[in-house]
VMD Tcl script that draws the C-alpha trace (Angstrom):
set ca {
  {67.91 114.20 107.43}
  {71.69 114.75 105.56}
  {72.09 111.34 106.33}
  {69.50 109.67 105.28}
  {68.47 111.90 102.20}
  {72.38 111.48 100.87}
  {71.52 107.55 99.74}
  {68.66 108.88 97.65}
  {71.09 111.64 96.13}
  {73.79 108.49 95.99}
  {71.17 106.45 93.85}
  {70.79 108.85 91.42}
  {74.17 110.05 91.02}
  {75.01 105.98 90.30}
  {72.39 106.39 87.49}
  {74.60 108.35 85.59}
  {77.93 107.53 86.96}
  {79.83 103.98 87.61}
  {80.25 102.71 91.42}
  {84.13 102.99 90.95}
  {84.43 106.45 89.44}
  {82.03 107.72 91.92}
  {84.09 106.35 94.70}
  {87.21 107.82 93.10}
  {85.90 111.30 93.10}
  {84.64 111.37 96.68}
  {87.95 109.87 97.76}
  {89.86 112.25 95.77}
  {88.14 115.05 96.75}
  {88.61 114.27 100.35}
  {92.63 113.48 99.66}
  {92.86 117.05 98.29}
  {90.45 119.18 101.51}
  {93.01 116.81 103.70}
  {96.32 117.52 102.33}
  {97.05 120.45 104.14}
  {96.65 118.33 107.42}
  {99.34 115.71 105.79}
  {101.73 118.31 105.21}
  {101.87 119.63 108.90}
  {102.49 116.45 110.65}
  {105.54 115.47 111.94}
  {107.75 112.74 110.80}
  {106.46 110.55 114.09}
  {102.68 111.86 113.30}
  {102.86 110.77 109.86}
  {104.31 107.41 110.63}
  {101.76 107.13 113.26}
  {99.07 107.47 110.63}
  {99.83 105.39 108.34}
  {100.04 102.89 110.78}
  {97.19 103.18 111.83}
  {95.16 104.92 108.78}
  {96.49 101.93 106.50}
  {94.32 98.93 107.84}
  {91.24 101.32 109.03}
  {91.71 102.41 105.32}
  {91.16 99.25 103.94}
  {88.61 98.43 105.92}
  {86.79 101.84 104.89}
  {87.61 101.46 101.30}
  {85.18 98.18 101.86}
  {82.54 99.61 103.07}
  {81.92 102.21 100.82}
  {82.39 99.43 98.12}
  {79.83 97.35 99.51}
  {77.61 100.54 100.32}
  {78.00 102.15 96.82}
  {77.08 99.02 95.24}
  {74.39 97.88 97.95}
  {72.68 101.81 97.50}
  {72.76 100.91 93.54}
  {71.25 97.81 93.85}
  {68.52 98.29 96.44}
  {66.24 101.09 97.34}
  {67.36 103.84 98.92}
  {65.02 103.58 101.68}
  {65.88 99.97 102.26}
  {69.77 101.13 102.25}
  {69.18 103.50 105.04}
  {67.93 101.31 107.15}
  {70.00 98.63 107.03}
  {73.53 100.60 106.95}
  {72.03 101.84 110.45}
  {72.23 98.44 111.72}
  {75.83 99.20 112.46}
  {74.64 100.87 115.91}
  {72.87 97.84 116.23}
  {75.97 95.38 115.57}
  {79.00 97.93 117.29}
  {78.35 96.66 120.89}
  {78.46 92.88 120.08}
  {81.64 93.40 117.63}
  {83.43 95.17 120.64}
  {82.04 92.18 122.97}
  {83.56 89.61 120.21}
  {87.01 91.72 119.16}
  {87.20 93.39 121.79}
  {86.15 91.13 124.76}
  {83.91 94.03 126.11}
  {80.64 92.84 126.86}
  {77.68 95.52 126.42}
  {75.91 96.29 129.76}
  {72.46 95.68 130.06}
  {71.41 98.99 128.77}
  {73.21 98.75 125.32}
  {70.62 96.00 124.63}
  {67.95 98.04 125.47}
  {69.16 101.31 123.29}
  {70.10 99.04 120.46}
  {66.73 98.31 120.30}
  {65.70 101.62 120.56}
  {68.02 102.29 117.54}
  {66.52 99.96 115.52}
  {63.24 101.04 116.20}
  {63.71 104.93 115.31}
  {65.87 103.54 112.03}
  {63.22 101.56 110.75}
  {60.31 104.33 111.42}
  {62.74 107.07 110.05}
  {63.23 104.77 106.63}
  {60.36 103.16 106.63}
  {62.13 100.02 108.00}
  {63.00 96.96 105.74}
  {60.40 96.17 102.86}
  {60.78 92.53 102.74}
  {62.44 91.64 99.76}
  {65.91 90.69 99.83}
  {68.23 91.22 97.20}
  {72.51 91.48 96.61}
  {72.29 95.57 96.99}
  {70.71 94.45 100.89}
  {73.22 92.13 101.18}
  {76.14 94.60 100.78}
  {74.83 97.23 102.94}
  {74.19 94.55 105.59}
  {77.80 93.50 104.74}
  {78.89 97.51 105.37}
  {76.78 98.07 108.59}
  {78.56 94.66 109.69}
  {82.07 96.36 109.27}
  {81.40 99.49 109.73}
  {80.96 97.70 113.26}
  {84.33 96.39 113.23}
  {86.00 99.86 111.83}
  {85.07 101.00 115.57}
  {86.30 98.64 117.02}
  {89.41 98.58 114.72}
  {89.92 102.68 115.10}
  {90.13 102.19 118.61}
  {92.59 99.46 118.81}
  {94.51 100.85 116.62}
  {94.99 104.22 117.74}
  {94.78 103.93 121.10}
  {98.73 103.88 121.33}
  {99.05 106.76 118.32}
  {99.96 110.42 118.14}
  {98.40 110.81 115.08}
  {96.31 113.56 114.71}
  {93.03 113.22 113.82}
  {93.17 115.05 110.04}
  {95.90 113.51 109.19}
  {94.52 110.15 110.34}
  {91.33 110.95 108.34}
  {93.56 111.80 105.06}
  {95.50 108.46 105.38}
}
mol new
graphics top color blue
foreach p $ca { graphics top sphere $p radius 0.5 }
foreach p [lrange $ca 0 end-1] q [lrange $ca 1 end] { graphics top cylinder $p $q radius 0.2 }
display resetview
């Protein structure tokens, strides 16, 4: 309910407030709650997360651009739905960047996800616009930051807060 009620709180917030500067005070927020992790890392566990939190940073940095823009330009209900196509999408973008292929199952329970998404939002309404193509765009790499997050920390000592703050 969080979840899915925070796009229609997003949406209005963005009808006061530009994309950018919205962005900026989430992110800043976050930087300051996280800087007390930062500041007891080691050297190595720093070094560790930027290496790692660098690219996976990047790569979230882009999704909440395309999902900040795709919640302003689209309804909220609409949003919901599609940025939960990333359960959807995670298994195949592991089989592709990863080369692990989704048993049988994962099919099966993607479905299932897709299913409850689209009776919890009231699925997709049908008419396309650029604020559905960005989230579609965001559920698409949110898909890839999993797969990213685990390639790239799999060899890491970085812990996880400081990770997160990177």
């Amino acid at each position: 309910i969080v979840w899915g009620t925070s796009y229609g709180v997003a949406k209005g917030a963005l009808a006061f407030y530009p994309v950018l500067g919205f962005l900026a005070v989430r992110f800043l927020l976050t930087a300051v709650l996280l800087a007390p992790a930062c500041l007891r890392a080691t050297r190595a566990q720093w070094r560790d997360a930027l290496r790692a939190g660098l690219p996976l940073g990047a790569l979230l940095m882009a999704i909440f651009v395309c999902e900040t823009y795709g919640v302003a330009h689209t309804q909220a209900s609409s949003a919901a739905f599609l940025i939960s196509l990333c359960v959807v999408f995670t298994p195949f973008a592991e089989w592709g960047l990863l080369g692990q292929r989704p048993a049988r199952a994962m099919f099966v329970l993607a479905g299932i996800s897709l299913l409850g998404a689209a009776l919890l939002s009231g699925g997709f309404t049908g008419h396309w616009g650029w604020g559905d193509a960005l989230m579609l765009a965001a559920a698409a790499l949110r898909a890839v930051t999993v797969c990213q997050t685990s390639r790239l920390t799999r060899q890491r000592n970085a812990p996880v807060l400081a990770l997160t703050a990177v």
